[in-house]
C-alpha positions in Angstrom: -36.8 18.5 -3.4 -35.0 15.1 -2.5 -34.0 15.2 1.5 -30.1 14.1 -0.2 -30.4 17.5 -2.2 -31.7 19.4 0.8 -29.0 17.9 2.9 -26.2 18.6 0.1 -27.4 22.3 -0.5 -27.2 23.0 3.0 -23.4 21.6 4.0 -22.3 23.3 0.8 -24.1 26.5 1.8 -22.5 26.5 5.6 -18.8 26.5 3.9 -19.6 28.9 0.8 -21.4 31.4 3.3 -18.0 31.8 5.3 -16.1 31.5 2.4 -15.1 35.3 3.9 -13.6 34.6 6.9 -12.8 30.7 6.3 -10.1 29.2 4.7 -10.0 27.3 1.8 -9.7 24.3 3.1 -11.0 23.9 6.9 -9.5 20.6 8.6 -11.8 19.9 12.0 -12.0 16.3 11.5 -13.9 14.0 12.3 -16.5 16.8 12.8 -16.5 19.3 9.7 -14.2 19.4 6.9 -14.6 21.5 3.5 -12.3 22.4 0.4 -12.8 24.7 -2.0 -11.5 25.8 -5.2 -9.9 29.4 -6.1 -13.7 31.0 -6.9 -15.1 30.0 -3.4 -17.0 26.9 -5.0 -17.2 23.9 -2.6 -14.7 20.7 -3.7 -15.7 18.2 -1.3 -16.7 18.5 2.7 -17.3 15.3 5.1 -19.9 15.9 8.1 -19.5 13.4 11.1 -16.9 11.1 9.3 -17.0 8.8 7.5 -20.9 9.1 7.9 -21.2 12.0 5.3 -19.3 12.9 2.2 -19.5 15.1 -0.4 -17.1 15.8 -3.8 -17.5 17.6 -7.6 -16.7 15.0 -9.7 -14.4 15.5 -12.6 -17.0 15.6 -14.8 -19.1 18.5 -13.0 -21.5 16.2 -11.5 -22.2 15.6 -7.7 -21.2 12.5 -5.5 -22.8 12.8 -2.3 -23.1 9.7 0.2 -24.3 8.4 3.6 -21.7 5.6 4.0 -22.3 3.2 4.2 -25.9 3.2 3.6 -26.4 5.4 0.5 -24.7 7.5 -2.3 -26.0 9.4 -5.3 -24.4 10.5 -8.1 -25.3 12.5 -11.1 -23.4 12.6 -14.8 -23.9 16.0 -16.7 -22.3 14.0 -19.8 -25.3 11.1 -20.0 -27.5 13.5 -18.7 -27.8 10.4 -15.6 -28.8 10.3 -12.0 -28.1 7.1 -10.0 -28.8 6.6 -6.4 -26.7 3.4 -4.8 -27.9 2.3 -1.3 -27.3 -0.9 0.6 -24.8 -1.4 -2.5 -24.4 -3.5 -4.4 -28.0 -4.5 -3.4 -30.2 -1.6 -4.3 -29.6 1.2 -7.3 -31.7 3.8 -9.1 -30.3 5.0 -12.3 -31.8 7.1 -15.2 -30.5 8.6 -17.9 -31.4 9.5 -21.7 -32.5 6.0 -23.1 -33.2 4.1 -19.8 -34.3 4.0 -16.5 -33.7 1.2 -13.6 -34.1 0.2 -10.3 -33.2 -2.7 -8.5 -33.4 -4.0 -4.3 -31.9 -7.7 -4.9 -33.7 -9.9 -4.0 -37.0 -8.6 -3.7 -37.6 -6.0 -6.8 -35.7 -4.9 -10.0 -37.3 -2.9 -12.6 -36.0 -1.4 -16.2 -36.9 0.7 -19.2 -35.7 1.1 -21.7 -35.7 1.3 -25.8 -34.5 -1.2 -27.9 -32.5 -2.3 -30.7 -36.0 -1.4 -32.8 -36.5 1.7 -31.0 -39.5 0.7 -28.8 -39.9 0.7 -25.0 -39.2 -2.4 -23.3 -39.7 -3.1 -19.9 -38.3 -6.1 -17.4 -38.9 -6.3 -13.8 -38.7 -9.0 -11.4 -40.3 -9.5 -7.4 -39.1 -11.7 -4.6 -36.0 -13.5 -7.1 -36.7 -15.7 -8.4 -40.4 -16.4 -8.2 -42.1 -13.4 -10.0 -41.0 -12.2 -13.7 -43.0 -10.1 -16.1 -41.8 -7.5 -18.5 -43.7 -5.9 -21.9 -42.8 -4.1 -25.2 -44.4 -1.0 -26.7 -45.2 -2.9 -30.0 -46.4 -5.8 -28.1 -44.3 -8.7 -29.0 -41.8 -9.0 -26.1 -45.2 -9.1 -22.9 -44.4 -12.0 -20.4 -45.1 -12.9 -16.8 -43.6 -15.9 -14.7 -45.5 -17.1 -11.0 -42.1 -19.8 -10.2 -42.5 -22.8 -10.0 -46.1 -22.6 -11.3 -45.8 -20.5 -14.6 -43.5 -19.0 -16.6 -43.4 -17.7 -20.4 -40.2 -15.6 -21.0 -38.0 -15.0 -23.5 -34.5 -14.7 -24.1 -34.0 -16.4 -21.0 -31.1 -19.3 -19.7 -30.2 -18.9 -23.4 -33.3 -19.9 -24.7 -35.8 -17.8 -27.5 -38.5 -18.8 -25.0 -38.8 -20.4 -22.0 -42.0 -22.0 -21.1 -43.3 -23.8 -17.9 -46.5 -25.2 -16.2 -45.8 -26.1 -12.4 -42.1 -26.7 -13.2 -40.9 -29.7 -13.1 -43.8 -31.2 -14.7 -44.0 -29.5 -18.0 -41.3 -27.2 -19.8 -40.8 -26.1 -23.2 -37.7 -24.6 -24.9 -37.3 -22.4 -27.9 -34.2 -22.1 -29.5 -33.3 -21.7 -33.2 -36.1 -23.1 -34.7 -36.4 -25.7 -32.5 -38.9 -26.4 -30.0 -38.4 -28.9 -26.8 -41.2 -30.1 -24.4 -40.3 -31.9 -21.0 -42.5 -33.8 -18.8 -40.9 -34.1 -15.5 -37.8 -32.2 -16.2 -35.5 -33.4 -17.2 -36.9 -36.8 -17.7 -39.0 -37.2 -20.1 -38.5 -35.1 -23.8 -40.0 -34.7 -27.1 -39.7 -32.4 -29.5 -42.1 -30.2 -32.8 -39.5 -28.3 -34.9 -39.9 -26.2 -37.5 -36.5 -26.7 -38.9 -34.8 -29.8 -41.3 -37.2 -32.5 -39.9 -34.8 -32.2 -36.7 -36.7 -34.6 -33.6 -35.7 -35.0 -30.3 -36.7 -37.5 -27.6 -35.3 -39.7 -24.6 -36.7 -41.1 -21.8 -34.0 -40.7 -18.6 -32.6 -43.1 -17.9 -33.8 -45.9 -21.0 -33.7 -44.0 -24.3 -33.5 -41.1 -25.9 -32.6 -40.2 -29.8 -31.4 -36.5 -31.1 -31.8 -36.4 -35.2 -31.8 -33.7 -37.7 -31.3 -35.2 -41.1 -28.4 -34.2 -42.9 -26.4 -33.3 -40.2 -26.2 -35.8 -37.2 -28.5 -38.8 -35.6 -27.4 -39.5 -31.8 -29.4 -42.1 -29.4 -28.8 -43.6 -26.0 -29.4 -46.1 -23.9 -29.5 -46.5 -20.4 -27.6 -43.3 -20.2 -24.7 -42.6 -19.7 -24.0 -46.3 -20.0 -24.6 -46.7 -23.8 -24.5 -44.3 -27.0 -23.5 -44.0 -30.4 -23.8 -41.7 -33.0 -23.7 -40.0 -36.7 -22.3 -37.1 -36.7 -22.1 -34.8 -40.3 -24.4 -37.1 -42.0 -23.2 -37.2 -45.9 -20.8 -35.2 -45.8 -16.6 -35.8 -45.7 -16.3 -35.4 -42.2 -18.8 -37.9 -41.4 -18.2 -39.2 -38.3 -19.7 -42.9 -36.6 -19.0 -43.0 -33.0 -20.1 -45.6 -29.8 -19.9 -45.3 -26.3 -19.7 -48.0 -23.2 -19.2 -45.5 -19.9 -17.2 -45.2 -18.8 -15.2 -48.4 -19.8 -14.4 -48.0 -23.7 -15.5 -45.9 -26.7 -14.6 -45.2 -29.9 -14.9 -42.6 -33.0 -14.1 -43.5 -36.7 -15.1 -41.3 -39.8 -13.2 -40.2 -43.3 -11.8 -37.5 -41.7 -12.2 -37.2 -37.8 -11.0 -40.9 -35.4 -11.0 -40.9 -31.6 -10.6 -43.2 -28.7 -11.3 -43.5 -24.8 -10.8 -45.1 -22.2 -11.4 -45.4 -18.8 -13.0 -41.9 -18.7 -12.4 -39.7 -18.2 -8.6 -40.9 -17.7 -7.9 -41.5 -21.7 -9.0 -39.6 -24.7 -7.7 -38.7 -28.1 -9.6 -37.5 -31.0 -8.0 -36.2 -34.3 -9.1 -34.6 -37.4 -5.9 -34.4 -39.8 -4.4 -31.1 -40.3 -7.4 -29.9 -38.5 -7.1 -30.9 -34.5 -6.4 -32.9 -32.0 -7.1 -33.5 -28.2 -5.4 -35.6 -25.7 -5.8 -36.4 -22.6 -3.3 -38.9 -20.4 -4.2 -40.0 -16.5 -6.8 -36.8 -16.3 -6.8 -34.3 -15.3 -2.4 -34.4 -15.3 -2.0 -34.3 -19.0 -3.9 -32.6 -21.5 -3.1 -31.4 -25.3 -5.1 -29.5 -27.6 -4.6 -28.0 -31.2 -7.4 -26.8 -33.4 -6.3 -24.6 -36.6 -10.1 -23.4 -36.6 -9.9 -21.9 -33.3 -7.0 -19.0 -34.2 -4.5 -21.7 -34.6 -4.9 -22.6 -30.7 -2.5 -24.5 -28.9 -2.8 -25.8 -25.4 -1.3 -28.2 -23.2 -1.0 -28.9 -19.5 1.1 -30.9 -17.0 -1.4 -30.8 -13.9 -0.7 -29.0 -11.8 2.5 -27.7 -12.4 2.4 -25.8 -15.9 0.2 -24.9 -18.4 0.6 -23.1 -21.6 -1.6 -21.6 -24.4 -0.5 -20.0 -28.0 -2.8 -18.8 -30.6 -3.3 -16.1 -33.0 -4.4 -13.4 -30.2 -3.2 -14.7 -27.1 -0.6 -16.4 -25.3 -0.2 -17.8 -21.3 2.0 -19.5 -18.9 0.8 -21.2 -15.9 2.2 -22.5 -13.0 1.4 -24.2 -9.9 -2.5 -24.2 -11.2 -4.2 -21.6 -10.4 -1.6 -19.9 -8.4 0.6 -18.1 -10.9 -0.5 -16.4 -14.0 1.3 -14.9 -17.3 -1.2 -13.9 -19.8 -1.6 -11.7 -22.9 -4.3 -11.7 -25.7 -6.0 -9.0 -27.6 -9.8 -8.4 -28.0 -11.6 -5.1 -28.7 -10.6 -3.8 -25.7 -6.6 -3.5 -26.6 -3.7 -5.1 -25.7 -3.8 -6.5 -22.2 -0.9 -7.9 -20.4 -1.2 -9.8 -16.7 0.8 -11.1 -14.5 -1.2 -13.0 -11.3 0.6 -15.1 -8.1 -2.6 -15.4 -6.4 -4.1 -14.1 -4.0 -1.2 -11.9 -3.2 0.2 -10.2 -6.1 -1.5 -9.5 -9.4 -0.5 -7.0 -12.9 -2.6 -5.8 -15.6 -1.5 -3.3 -18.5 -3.9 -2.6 -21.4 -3.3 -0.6 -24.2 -6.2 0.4 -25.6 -7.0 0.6 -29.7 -7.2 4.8 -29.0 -3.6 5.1 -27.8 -4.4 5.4 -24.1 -2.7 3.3 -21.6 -4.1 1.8 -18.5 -2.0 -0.3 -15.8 -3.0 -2.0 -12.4 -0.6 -3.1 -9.9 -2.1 -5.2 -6.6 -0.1 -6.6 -3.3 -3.0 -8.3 -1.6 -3.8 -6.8 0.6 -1.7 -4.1 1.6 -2.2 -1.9 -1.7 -2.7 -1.2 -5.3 -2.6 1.4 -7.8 -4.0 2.3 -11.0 -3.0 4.7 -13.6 -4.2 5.8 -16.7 -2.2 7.6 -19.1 -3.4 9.9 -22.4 -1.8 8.9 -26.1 1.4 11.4 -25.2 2.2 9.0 -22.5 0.9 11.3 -19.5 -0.4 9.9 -16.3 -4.2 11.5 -16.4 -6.1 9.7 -14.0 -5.7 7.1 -11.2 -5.7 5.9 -7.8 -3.5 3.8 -4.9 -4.3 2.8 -1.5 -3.4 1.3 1.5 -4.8 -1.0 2.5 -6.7 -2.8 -0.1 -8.5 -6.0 0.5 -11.1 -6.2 -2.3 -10.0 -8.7 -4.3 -11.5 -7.3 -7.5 -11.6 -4.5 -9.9 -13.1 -2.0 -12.7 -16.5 -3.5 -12.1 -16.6 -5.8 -10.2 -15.4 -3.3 -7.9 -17.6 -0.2 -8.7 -19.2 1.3 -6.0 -17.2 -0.5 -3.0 -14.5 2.1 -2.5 -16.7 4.7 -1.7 -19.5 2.8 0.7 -17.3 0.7 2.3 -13.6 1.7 1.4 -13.5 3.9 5.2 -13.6 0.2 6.8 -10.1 -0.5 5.4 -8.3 2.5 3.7 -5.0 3.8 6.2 -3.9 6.0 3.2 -5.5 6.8 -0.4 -4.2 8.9 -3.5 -6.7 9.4 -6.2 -5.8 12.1 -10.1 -9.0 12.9 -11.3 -7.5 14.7 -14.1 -4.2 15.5 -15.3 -3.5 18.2 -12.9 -5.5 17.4 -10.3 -4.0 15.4 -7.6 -5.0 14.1 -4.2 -3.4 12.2 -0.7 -5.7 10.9 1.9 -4.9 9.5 5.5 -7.7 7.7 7.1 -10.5 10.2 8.9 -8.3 13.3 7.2 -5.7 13.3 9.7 -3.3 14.6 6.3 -5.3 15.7 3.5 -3.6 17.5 0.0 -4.8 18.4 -2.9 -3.2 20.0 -6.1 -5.5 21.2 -8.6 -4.9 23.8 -11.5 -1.4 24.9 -9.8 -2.6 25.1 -6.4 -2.8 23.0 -3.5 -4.2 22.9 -0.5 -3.3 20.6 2.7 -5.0 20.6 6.4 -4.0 18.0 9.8 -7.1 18.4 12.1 -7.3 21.3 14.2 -3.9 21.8 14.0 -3.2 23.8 10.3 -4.1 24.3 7.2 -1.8 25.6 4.2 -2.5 27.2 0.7 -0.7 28.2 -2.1 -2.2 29.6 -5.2 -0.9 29.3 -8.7 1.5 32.2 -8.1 3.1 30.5 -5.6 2.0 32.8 -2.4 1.7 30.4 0.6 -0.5 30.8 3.9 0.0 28.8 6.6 -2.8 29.1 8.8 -2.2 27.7 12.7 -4.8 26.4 14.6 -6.8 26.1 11.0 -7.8 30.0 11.5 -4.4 32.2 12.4 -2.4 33.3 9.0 0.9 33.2 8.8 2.3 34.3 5.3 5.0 32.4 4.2 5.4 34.7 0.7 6.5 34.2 -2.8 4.6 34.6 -6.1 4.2 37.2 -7.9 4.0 40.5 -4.9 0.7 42.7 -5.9 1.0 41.9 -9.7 4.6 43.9 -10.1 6.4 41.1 -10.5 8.5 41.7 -7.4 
């Protein structure tokens, strides 16, 4: 048995075995501290804080850690184990389709199945110099030595990615095509399989891109000199030269352009189509495209910004300082509102009903809330202080290794009626949960109060004092 479970068995085992002649909840922070629930089972205890923590996640599962140094977690749902240590440097995770582990730099390793529905494995030692992975039908096996080999796919969006003592020789696999490069990036030819399409140049001399049918583009002495056929044959054929960063210009049936200067004057137009324009960059900048949801974007740098399309709109001003934004993807409806660093709202309303909203005062505080299709607040947190700067996850795993360095006060629903408050090292704990609460200062007291609403106040953590109501030996008296 893992030393983690050992260790867990046994704190839970000192507070359930008292359960007797303890209280619920037992405040002798920073030493000991338990809570339990109304059957006697253990909540959450912290040993030696903040050095070791315990707590029964909403979900049934365990979250046991050695801050800041280690935490493990397990999710009945996905059937999922992870182990976090150093985070966000080092992880172990399995679950029902994969299995990962990771100690940035020096080793990451995952299994897993498929789109097809065969095993695939990807690993990495020492980043980035070794790669290697392999598939259980055999079509996806790799290895890469950096600088001195490499053959990997889907990588740096390529199919493949191919190189022999890098710089001197890479190839490139994408779409059809395939690119080889002597002395990257210098030198560059091409073999594809696709439309005749060839590729070369020779940095900085020459160099010609052409795929017949659809465009022809060369250089010379680049960036000085380049011109171009863009949508060969067709009505939005396009001609277009370049003298950088002096003059160049862009004239077809459909599509014109201009600039000047660069990057300081452009415009290009396609009629009824788009447009982009660009005065004394980067101060002035307009942009249309029906294509593009009916996009509309303009800027007067820095001072305001604003963008309109189909599925979102934005205000900004004083660039990048303040923020108003709202768009939909397939996550919802999402609202923000940003005056960075120190202030920043989101709200999303998500395509099942639910409700999610995130409010920030860098750094003194935030709070999230999540509310069910009914409008109630089920889940959420606040705290105080609150100096990450990010969140969801970006921010996974922070609060609980490192969130004791900087937390005075935390709240935290894990479900509907379950409801926490948290002062740093438990000097005021509560928790509601079902109809009863429990609340402890160190040493001092503890009080209960079960769904009947018969209180115990218990000086000194251990001396009862009953403080009545509820419901007086079932009689209803």
């Amino acid at each position: 048995m893992p030393l983690t479970s050992r260790l867990t068995i046994v704190c839970s085992a000192l507070a359930l075995s008292s359960c007797s002649i303890l209280p619920r909840e037992l405040n002798l922070s920073p030493l000991w501290f338990h809570r339990m629930d109304t059957e006697g089972e253990v909540l959450e205890w912290d040993c030696l804080w903040p050095i070791l923590h315990y707590e029964r996640t909403p979900e049934g599962g365990d979250d046991f850690r050695i801050r800041p140094l280690y935490r493990r977690v397990t999710e009945p749902e996905a059937k999922a184990t992870e182990h976090q240590f150093l985070w966000p440097f080092g992880r172990i995770r399995t679950d029902d389709v994969e299995t990962s582990h990771r100690l940035f730099p020096f080793w990451s390793w995952r299994s897993r199945e498929n789109d097809a529905g065969v095993r695939d494995v990807d690993w990495y030692l020492l980043f980035p110099f070794f790669w290697g992975g392999a598939s259980g039908d055999n079509r996806e096996n790799y290895f890469a030595f950096l600088p001195f080999y490499a053959d990997i796919p889907q990588f740096l969006a390529y199919d493949r990615f191919y190189t022999f003592l890098f710089p001197l020789y890479v190839r490139l696999d994408k779409g059809g095509h395939r690119h080889r490069l002597f002395l990257w990036p210098l030198i560059g030819t091409s073999s594809c399989a696709e439309n005749g399409h060839r590729w070369f140049r020779v940095l900085p001399f020459f160099g010609y891109d052409i795929e017949p049918g659809d465009h022809d583009r060369r250089f010379a002495l680049w960036p000085f000199f380049a011109w171009s056929i863009e949508n060969e044959g067709t009505e939005s054929e396009t001609d277009s030269f370049w003298v950088w960063p002096l003059f160049g210009w862009r004239t077809g049936r459909t599509v014109n352009g201009w600039m000047a200067l660069w990057p300081f004057f452009q415009h290009t137009w396609k009629q009824d189509h788009f447009t982009a324009l660009t005065l004394f960059w980067p101060l002035f900048h307009y942009y249309w495209n029906r294509a593009e949801d009916n996009i509309t974007q303009w800027w007067l740098w820095p001072f305001v910004a604003r963008v309109n399309s189909d599925d979102q709109r934005s205000w900004s001003f004083l660039w990048p300082l303040i923020w108003w934004r709202e768009y939909d993807d397939p996550d919802g409806h999402t609202q923000q509102q940003w005056v960075l660093p120190f202030f920043w709202h989101v709200l999303i309303d998500q395509p099942q009903g639910t409700r999610e909203e995130h409010t920030k005062i860098w750094p003194f505080g935030h709070r999230t809330t999540k509310y069910d299709k009914e409008g109630r607040r089920i889940a959420g947190d606040w705290s105080i202080l609150s100096p990450w700067p990010w969140r969801d996850g970006n921010a996974y795993g922070m609060e609980e290794a490192y969130g004791f360095l900087w937390e005075l006060a935390t709240g935290r629903q894990r479900a509907r009626g379950d409801r926490a408050v948290d002062f740093a090292a438990r000097l005021f704990t509560r928790r509601e949960r079902d109809g009863t609460s429990t609340s402890s200062v160190p040493f001092l007291f503890n009080y209960e109060r079960d769904k009947d609403g018969h209180a115990v106040l218990r000086l000194l953590q251990f001396l009862p004092i009953s403080l009545g109501g509820g419901d007086v030996d079932g009689a209803g008296r």
